[in-house]
C-alpha positions as CSV (number, residue, x, y, z in Angstrom):
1,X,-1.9,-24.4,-53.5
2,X,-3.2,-24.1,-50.0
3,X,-5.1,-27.0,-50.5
4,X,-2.9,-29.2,-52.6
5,X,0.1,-28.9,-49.3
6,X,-2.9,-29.5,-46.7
7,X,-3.8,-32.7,-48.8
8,X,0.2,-33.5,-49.3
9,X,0.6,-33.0,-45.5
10,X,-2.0,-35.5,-44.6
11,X,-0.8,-38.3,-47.1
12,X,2.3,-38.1,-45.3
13,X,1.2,-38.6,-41.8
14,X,-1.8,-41.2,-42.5
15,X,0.5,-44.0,-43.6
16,X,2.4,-43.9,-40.1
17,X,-0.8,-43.0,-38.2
18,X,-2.6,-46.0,-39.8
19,X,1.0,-48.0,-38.9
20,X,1.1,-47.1,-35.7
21,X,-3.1,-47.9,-35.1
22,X,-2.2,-51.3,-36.4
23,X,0.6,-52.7,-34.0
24,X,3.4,-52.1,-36.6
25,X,3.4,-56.3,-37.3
26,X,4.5,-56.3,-40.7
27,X,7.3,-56.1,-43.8
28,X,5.4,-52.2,-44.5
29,X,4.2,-51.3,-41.2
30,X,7.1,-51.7,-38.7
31,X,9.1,-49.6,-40.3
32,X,6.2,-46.7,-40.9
33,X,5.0,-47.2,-37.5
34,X,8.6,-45.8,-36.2
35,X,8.2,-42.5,-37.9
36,X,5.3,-41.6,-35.7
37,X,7.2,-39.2,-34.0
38,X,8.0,-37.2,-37.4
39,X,4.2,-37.7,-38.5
40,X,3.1,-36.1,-35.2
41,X,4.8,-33.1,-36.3
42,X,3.5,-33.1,-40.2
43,X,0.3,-33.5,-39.0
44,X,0.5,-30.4,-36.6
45,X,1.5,-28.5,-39.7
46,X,-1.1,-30.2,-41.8
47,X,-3.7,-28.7,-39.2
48,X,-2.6,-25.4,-38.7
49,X,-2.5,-24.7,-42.4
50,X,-5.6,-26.7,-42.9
51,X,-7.0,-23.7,-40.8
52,X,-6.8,-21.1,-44.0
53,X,-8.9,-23.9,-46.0
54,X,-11.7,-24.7,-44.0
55,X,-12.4,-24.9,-40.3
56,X,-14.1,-28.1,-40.6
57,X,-10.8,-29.8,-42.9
58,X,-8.6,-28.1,-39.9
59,X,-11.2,-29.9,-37.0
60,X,-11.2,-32.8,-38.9
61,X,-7.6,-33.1,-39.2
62,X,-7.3,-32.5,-35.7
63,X,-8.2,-36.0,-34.8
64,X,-5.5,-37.8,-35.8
65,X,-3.5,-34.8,-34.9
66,X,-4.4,-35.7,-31.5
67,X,-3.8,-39.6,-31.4
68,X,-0.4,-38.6,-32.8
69,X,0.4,-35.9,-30.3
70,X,-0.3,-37.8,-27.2
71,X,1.2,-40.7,-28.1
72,X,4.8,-38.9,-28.1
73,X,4.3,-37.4,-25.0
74,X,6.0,-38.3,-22.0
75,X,4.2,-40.3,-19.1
76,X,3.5,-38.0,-15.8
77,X,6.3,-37.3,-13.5
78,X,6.4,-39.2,-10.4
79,X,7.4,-37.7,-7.0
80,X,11.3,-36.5,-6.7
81,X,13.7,-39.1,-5.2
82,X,14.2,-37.4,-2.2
83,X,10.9,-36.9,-1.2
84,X,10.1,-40.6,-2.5
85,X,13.0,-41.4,0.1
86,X,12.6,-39.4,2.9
87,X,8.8,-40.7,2.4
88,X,10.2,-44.3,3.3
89,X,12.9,-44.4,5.6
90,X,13.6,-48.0,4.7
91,X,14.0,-47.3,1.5
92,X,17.5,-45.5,2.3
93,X,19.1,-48.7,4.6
94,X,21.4,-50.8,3.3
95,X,19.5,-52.8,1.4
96,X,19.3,-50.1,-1.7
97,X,21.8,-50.3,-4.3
98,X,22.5,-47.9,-7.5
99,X,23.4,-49.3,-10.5
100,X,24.1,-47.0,-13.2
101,X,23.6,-48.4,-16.4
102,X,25.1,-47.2,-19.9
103,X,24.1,-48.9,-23.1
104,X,25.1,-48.1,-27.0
105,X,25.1,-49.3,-30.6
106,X,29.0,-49.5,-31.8
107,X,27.9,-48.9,-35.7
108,X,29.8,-52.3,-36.5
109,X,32.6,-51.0,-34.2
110,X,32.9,-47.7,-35.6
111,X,32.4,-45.8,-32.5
112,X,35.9,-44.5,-30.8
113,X,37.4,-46.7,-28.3
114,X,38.9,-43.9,-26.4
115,X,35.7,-41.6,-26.3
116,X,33.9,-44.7,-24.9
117,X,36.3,-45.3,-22.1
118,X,36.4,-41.5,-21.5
119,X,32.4,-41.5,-21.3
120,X,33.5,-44.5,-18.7
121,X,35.4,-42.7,-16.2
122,X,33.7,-39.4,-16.3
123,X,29.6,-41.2,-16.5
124,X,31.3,-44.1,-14.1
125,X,29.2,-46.7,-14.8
126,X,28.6,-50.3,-12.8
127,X,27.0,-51.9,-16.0
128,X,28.4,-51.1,-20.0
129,X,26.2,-52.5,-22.7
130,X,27.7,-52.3,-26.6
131,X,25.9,-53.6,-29.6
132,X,27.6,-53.8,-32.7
133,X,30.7,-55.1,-31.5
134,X,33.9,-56.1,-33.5
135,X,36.9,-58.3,-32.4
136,X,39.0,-54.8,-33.5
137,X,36.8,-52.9,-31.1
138,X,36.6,-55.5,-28.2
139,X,40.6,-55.1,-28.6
140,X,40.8,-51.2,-28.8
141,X,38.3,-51.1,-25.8
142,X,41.1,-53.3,-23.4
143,X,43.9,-51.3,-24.7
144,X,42.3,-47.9,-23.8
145,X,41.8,-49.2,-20.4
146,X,38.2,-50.9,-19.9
147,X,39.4,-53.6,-18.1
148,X,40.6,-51.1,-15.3
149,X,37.6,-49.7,-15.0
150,X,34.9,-52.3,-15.3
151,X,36.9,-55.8,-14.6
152,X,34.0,-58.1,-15.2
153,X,32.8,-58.8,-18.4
154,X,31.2,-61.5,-20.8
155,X,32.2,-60.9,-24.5
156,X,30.5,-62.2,-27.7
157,X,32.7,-59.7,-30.4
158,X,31.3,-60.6,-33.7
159,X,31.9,-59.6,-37.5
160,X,29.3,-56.6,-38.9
161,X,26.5,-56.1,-36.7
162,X,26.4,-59.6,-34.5
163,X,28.7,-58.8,-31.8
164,X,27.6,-58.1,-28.6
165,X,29.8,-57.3,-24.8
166,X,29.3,-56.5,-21.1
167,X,31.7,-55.1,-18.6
168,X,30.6,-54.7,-15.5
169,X,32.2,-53.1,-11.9
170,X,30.5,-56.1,-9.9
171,X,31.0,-60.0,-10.5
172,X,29.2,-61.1,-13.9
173,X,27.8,-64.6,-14.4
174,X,27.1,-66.0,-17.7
175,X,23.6,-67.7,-18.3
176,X,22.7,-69.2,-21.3
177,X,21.0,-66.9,-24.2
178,X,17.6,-66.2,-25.4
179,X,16.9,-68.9,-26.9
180,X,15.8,-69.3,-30.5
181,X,16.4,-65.8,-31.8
182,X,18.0,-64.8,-35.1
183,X,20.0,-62.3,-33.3
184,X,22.3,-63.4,-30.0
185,X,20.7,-62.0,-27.2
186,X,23.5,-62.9,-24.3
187,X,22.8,-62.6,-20.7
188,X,24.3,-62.8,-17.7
189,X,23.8,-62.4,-13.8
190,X,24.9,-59.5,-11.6
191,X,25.8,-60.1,-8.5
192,X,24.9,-56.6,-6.4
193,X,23.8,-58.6,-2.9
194,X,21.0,-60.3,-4.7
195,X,20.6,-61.9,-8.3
196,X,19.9,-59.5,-11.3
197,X,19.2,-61.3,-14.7
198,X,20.6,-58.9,-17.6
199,X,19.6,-59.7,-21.3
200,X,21.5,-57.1,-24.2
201,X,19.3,-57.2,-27.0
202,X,19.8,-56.2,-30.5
203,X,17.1,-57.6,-32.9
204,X,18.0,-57.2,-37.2
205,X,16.4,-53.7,-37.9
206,X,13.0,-54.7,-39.8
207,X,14.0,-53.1,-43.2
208,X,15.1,-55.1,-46.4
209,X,13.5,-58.3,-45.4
210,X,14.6,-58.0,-41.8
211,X,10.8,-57.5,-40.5
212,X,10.2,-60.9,-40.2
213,X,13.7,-61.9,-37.8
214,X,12.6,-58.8,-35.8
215,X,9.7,-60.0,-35.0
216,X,10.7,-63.7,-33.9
217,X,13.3,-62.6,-31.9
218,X,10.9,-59.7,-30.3
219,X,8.8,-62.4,-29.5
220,X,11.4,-65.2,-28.0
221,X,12.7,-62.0,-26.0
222,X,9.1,-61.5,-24.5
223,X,8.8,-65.5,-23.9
224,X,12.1,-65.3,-21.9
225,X,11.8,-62.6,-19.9
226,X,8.3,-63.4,-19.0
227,X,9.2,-66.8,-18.2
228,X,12.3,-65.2,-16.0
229,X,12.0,-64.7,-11.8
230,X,13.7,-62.2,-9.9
231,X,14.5,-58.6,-11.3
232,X,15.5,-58.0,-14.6
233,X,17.2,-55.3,-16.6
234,X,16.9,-55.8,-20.3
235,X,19.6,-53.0,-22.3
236,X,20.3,-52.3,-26.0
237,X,19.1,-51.4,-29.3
238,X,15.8,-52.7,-29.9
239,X,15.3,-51.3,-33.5
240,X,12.1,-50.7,-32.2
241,X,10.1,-48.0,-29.6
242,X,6.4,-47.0,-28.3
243,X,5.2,-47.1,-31.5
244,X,5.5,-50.8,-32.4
245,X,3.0,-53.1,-30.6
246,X,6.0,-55.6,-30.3
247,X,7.6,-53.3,-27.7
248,X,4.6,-52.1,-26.0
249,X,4.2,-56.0,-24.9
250,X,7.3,-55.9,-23.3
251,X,6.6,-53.1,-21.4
252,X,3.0,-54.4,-20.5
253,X,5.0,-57.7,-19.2
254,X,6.2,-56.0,-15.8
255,X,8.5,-53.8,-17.3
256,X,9.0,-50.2,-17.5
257,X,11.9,-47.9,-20.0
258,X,13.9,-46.0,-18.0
259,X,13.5,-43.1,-20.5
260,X,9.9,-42.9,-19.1
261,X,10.1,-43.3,-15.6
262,X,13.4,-41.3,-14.1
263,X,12.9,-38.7,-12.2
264,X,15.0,-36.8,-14.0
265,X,15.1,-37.0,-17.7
266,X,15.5,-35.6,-21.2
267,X,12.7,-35.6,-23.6
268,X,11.9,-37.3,-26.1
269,X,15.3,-38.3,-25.7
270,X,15.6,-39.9,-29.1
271,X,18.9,-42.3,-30.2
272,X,18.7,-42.5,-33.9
273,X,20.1,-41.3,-35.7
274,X,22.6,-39.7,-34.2
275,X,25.0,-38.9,-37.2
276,X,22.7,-36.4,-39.5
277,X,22.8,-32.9,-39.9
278,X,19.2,-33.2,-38.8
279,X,18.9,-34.5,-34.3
280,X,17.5,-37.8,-34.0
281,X,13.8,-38.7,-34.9
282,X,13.2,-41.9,-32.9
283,X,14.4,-43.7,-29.6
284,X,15.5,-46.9,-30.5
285,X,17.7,-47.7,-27.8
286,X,16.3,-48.3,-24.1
287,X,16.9,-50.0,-20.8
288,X,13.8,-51.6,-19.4
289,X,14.1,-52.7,-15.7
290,X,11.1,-54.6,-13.7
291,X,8.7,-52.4,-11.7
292,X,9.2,-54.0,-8.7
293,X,11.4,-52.7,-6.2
294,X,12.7,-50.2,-8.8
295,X,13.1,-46.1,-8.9
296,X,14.9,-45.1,-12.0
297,X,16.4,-41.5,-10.9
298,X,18.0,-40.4,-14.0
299,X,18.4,-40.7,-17.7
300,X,20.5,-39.4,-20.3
301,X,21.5,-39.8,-23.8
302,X,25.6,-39.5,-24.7
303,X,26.7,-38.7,-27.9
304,X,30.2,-41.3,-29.0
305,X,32.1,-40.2,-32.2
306,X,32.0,-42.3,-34.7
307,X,28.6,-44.1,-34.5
308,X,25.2,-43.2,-35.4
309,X,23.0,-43.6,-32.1
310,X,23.0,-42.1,-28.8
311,X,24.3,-44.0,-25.7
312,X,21.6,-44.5,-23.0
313,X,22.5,-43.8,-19.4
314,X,20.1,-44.6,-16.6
315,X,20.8,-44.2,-12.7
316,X,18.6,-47.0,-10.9
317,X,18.1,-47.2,-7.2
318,X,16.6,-51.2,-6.6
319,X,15.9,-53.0,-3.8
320,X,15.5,-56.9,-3.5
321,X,11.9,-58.6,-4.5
322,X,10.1,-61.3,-2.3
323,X,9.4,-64.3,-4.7
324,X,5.7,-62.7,-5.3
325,X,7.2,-60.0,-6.5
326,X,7.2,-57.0,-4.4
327,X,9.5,-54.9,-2.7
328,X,11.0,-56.1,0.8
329,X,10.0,-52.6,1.7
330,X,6.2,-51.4,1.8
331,X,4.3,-51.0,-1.2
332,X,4.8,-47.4,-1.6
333,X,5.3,-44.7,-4.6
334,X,8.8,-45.6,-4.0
335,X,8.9,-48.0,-6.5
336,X,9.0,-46.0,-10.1
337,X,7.4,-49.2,-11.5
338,X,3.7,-47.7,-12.5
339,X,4.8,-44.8,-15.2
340,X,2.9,-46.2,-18.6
């Protein structure tokens, strides 16, 4: 019986192991590949009973267990804030702004207008991402009171899961979209001294045929923001995390996920889903900002009744870039922008 489980066990988390090994490119393996987290945990189990069949099963075993384990785990902490600060006294002048950044998946505008604009005024936000957003909810939003809070905005409400809006405290400028993706990926520039590009992304989940549209507009996203100057901030639900290969280039592109590198943070701060009887299993939703110039000092996830991911909330301290790339200030630890 011991056996048969151990054997059971190990079927289980092989298929996302091998998933995740492979880059997670394809109809079957994207969607295996995002359940590494849970196979990290079978395969613990599948060890540690593994251990009352053989030691060499259990050390064998162990492997895998390993790659599977690690992956999952959070990259090392960097110095506090303060200290980072008080390291660089330029890096406290004028020139530093904080933008605090909320982003969240609507459920096809499930999620409850007022509970959103509540999360607004206690979380105060400069920048408000939604995904999943409906001409109903775009209209609930302003009639709870978004407009008060966050005056700019650049709206694309759509029917199901197409629609996509941005509210912002500071003046908004609308650029064209990523171009070429199944998906609408808007963006817009915020004004906060200096240009910031922000792109809102929500690629088709890669399930029932969707794998394919994923994966063009994962790649178009990469080809934009690589091909994109200045510092970026790139917010949504990417239906995707660590475990795909798709995501892991975007991160490798001069970008970093806010959920890795804040000082302070929850982990593994998982989104989805957010609406089980069982806590979430995977982090689908991010905000990635450019390394550059860049110390993310907090995240958070907030729970919204009504939909069935997490909100993301990251508190960013940025400073402008020269046009090579770097910090106006010295090149210091104070940029957050190395965390893997």
């Amino acid at each position: 019986m011991i056996v048969a489980v151990t054997l059971i066990l190990t079927a289980v988390f092989a298929f996302p192991l091998i998933a995740r090994l492979m880059g997670g490119s394809s109809p079957v393996r994207t969607p295996l590949a995002a359940f590494a987290p849970v196979a990290a945990l079978v395969a613990v189990a599948a060890t540690v009973i593994a251990v009352d069949v053989r030691w060499w099963l259990a050390a064998l075993l162990a492997i895998p267990t390993a790659f599977l384990v690690r992956w999952q785990l959070p990259p090392g902490r960097r110095p506090s804030p303060r200290r980072a600060l008080a390291s660089d006294p330029a890096a406290a002048d004028a020139e530093t702004v904080i933008i605090r950044f909320l982003t969240l998946n609507a459920l096809v505008g499930r999620a409850s207008p007022a509970a959103i604009v509540s999360q607004v005024r206690q979380l105060q936000p400069d920048v408000l991402a939604v995904q999943e957003l409906t001409p109903e909810l775009a209209g609930s939003l302003a009639e709870a009171g978004l407009p008060e809070l966050l005056p700019f905005s650049r709206l694309n409400p759509g029917p199901s899961s197409t629609g996509i809006g941005l509210w912002s405290r500071r003046p908004l400028s609308q650029l064209p979209p990523v171009p070429g993706t199944r998906s609408t990926m808007p963006r817009a520039q915020l004004d906060v001294g200096w240009p910031i590009t922000i792109t809102v992304v929500h690629p088709p989940a890669p399930l029932r045929g969707g794998q394919p549209g994923w994966q063009q507009d994962m790649d178009r996203l990469l080809t934009a923001l690589t091909g994109t100057t200045g510092q970026q901030m790139v917010a949504g639900d990417f239906n995707a995390s660590r475990d795909h290969g798709a995501f892991r280039r975007l991160l490798a592109a001069h970008l970093i996920d806010c959920a890795d590198a804040a000082q302070r943070r929850p982990w593994p701060g998982f989104t989805w889903p957010a609406n089980r009887r069982f806590p979430p299993v995977m982090r689908l939703d991010h905000i990635l900002v450019t390394r550059a110039g860049v110390m993310v000092r907090e995240t958070r996830t907030v729970a919204i009744p009504g939909t069935d991911h997490l909100g993301v909330l990251a508190v960013i301290a940025l400073r402008p870039i020269r046009s090579d790339g770097w910090a106006s200030s010295r090149r210091n630890a104070w940029s957050a922008g190395h965390a893997e």
